[in-house]
C-alpha positions as CSV (number, residue, x, y, z in Angstrom):
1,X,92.5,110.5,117.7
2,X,93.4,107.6,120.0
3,X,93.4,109.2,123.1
4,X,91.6,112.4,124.3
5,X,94.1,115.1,125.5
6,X,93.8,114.7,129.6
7,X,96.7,116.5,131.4
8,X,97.1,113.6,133.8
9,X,97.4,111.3,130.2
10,X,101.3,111.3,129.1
11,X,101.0,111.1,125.8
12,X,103.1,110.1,122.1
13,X,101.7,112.5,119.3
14,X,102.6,111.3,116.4
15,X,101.0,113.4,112.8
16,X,99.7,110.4,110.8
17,X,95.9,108.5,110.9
18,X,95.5,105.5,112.9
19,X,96.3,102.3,110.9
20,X,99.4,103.8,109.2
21,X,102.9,102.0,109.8
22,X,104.0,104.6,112.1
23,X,101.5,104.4,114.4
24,X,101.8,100.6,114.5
25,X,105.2,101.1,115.6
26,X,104.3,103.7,118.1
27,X,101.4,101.4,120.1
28,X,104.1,98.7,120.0
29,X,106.9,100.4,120.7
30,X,105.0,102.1,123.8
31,X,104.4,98.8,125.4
32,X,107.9,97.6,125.2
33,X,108.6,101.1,126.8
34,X,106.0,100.4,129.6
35,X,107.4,96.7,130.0
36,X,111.3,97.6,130.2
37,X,111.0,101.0,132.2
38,X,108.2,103.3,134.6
39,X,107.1,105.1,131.3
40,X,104.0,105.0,130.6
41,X,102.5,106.7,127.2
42,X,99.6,106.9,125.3
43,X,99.7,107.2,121.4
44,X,97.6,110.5,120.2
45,X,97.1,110.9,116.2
46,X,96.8,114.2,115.1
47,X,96.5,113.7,111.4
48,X,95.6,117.7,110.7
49,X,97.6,119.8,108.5
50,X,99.9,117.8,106.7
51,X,101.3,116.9,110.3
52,X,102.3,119.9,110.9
53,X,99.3,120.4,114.2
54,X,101.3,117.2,115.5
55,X,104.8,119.3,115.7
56,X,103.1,122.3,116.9
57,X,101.4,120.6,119.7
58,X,104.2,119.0,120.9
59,X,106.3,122.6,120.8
60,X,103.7,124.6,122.7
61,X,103.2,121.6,125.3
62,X,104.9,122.1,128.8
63,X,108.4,121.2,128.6
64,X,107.2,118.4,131.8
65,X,108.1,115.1,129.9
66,X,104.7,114.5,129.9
67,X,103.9,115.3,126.2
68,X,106.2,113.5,123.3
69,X,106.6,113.3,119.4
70,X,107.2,111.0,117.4
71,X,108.7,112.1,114.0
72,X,108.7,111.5,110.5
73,X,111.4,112.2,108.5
74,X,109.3,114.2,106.0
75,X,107.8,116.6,109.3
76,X,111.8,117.2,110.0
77,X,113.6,117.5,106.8
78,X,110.8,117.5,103.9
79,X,108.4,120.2,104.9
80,X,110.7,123.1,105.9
81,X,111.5,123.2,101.8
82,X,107.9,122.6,101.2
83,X,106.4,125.4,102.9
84,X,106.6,128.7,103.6
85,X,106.0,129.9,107.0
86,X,106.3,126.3,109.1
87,X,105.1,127.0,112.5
88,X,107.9,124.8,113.9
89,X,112.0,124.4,113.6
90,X,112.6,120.7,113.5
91,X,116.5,121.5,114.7
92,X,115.9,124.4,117.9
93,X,112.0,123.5,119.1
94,X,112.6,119.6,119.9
95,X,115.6,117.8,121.7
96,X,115.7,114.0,120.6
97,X,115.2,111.1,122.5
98,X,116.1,108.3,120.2
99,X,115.3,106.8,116.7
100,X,113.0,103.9,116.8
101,X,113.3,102.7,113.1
102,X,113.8,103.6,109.2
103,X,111.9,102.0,106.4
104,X,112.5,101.7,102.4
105,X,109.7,103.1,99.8
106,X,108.6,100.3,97.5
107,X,107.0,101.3,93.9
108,X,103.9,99.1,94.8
109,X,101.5,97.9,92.2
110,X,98.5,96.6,92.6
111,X,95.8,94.0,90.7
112,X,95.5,96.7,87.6
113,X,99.2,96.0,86.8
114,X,99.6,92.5,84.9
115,X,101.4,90.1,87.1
116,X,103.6,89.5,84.0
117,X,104.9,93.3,85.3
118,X,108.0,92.3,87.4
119,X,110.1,95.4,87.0
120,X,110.2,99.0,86.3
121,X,111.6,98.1,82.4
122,X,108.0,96.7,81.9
123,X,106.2,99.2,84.2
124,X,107.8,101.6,81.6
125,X,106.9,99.4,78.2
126,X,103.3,98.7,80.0
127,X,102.5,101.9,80.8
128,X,103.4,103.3,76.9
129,X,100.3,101.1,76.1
130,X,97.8,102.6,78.9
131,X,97.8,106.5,78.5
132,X,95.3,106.5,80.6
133,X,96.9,105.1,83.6
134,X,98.9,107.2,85.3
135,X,98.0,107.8,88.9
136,X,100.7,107.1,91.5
137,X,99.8,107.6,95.5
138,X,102.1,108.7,98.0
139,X,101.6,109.7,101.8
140,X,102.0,113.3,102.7
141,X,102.3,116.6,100.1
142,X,105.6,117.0,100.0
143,X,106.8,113.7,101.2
144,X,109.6,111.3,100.6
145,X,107.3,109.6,98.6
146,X,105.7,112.7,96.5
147,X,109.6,113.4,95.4
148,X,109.7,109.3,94.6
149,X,106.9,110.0,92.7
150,X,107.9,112.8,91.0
151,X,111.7,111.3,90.6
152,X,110.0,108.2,88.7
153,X,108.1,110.4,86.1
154,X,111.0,112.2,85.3
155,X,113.7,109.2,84.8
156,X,110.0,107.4,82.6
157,X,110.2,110.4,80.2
158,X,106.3,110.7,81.1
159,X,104.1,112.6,83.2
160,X,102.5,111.1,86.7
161,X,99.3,112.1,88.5
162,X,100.9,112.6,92.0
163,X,97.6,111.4,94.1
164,X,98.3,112.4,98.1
165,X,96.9,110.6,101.3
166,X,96.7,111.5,104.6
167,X,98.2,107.8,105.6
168,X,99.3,104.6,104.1
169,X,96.5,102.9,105.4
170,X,93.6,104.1,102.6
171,X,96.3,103.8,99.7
172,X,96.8,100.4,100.9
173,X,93.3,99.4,100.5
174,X,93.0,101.7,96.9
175,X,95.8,99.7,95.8
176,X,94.5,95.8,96.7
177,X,90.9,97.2,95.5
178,X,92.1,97.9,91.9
179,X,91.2,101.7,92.5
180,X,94.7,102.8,92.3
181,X,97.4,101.6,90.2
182,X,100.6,102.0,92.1
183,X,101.7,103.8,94.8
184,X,104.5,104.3,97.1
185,X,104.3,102.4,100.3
186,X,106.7,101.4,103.1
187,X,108.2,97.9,101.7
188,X,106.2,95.2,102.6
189,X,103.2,97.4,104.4
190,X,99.6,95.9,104.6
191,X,97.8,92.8,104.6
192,X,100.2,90.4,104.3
193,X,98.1,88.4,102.4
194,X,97.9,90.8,100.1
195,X,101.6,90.6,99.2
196,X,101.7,86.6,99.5
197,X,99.1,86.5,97.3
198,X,100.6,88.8,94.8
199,X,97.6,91.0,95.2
200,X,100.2,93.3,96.1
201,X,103.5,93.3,94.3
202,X,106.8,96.1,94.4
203,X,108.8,96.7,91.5
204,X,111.8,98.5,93.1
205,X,112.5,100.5,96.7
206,X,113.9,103.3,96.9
207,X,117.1,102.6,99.0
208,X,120.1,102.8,97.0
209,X,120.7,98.7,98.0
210,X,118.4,96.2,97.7
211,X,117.0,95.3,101.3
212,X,118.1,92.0,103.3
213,X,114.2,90.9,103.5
214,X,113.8,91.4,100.3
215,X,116.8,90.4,98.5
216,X,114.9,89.5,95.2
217,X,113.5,92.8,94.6
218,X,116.1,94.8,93.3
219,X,116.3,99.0,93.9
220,X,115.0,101.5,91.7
221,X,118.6,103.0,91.8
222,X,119.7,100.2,90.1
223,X,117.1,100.6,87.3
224,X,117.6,103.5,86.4
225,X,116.3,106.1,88.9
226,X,119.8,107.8,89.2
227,X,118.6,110.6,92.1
228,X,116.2,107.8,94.1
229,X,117.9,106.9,97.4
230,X,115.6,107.4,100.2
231,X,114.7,105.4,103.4
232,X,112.6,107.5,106.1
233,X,112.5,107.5,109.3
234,X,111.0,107.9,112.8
235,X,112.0,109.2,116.1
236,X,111.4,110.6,119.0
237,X,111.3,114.1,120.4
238,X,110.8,116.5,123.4
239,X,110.3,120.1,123.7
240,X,113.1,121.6,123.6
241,X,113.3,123.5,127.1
242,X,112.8,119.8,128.8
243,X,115.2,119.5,131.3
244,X,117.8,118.1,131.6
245,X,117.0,115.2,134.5
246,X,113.6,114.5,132.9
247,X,115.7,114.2,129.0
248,X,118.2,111.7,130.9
249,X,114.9,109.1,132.6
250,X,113.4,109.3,129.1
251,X,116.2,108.6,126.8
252,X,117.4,105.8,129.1
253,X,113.9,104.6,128.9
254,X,113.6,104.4,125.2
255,X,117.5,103.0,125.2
256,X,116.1,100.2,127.4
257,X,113.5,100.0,124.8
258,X,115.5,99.8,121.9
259,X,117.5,97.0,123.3
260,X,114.7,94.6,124.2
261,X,114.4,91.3,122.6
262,X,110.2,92.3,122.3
263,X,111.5,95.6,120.3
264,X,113.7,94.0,117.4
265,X,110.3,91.6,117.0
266,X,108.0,95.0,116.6
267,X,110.8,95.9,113.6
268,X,111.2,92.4,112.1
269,X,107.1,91.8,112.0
270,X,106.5,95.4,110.7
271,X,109.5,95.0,108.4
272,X,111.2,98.2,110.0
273,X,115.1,98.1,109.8
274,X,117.3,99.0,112.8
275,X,118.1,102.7,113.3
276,X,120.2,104.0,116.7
277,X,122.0,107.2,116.8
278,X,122.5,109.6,119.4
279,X,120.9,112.9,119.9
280,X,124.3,114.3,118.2
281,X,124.5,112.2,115.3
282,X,120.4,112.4,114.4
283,X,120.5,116.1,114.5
284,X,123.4,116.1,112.1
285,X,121.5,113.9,109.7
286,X,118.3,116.3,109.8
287,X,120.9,119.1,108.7
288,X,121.9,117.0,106.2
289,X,119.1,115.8,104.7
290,X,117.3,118.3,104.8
291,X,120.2,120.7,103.0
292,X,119.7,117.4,100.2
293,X,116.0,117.6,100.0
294,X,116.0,121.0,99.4
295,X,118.1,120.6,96.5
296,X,115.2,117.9,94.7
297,X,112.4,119.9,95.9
298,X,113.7,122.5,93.3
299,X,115.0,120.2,90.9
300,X,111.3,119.0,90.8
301,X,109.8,121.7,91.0
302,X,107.5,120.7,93.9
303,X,105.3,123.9,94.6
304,X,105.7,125.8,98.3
305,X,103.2,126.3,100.3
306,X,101.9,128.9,102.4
């Protein structure tokens, strides 16, 4: 964890390890937050339980401002198809306080993938030729990127070995290692070395348009992967029963945030594309994505959980 749990610490929870692009945007999103307003936060990881502990935290906290959570989009949509009994509701335990980004997935491929690999037509050919090579990481049971996974194997006409993490960041290194051979990574995460190098390479993201940093490298919606249109996000929350003067100080404090000069700069380096909506329109898309992903979680037959 970054920070021990003090109750004179305010603090951001947030469900994923150290080192993993989300809590990269937290830290630096917390000192634009400390620069722009009189907020001043702490970043806690509670990587337990498939992030669930994070969520649950955060809703048995006092309702004082004091304790925060930053989101996925898998904690908020994803995992109520996923499991059975959740512990949390993502739509009447939190209140929102504002987005602070949304990525794309990239099919990532590392140094066991011939460079002459360039998109997922060849993936497909290359992999006909290595039945033994089949394992594909992902971040989270039950994430955006286990259906990605799952999605690809389907529109390949071949089976995948689905291999979980608890965080991008050990994928990351499996993948530049040789230790994994592809995964699905937020576009353009990790060294970036290893991607000007070509240690690193992506054959297709899983928005359904190619991304304006990445013009070159074209969808996997485009290639073939009919169902894949995905870009997760991340926001902020409060508990619920927050009230309503201590809701108004923090959501102009991250709107202060959001507008800062220093802010745009955290997205651009970490590759994180713009997301603002308010409390209205975010809780409409959690109903509505998560109404969608409970349709592909069947479709692909992604087991519940207890």
């Amino acid at each position: 964890m970054a920070e021990p749990s003090r109750d004179n610490v305010k603090r951001l929870i947030f469900g994923y390890p150290p080192g993993a692009l989300g809590s990269q945007l937290a830290q630096g999103a917390l000192r634009v937050l400390a620069d722009t307003s009189d907020l001043q936060y702490v970043l806690q990881n509670v990587d337990a339980r498939n992030t669930r502990q994070a969520l649950e935290d955060v809703k048995n906290s006092m309702p004082n401002g004091h304790t925060l959570l930053q989101a996925h989009s898998t904690s908020m949509c994803l995992l109520p198809n996923v499991y059975k009994k959740l512990g949390y509701d993502p739509i009447q335990d939190f209140t929102s306080l504002g987005t602070v980004g949304e990525v794309a997935l990239s099919l990532t491929v590392g140094p066991l993938v011939p460079p002459q690999v360039t998109n997922l037509e060849q993936f497909h050919t290359w992999l006909l030729k290595n039945a033994d090579l089949r394992e594909i990481g992902f971040s989270i049971y039950g994430s955006e990127g286990h259906l990605a996974t799952l999605m690809l194997g389907r529109s390949l006409g071949m089976s995948t070995r689905p291999q979980p993490y608890k965080g991008s960041a050990a994928m990351l290194n499996d993948l530049a290692s040789g230790a994994l051979l592809a995964g699905f990574t937020a576009a353009g995460n990790g060294k970036p070395e290893w991607w000007t190098s070509g240690k690193l390479r992506s054959l297709g993201v899983t928005s359904a348009k190619r991304l304006s940093y990445w013009p070159n490298i074209p969808s996997l919606q485009e290639q073939g992967v009919s169902d894949m249109d995905m870009a997760p996000w991340y926001a902020w929350f409060a508990p619920s029963a927050t009230p309503l003067p201590i809701l108004t100080n923090l959501r102009e404090g991250v709107r202060r945030m959001q507008t800062a000069p220093a802010f745009s700069a955290l997205q651009r380096d970490l590759l994180v594309m713009p997301l603002e909506l308010t409390p209205e329109a975010l809780l409409e898309r959690i109903r509505q994505q998560t109404a969608r992903y409970a349709a592909l979680v069947k479709t692909y037959d992604i087991d519940r959980l207890d």
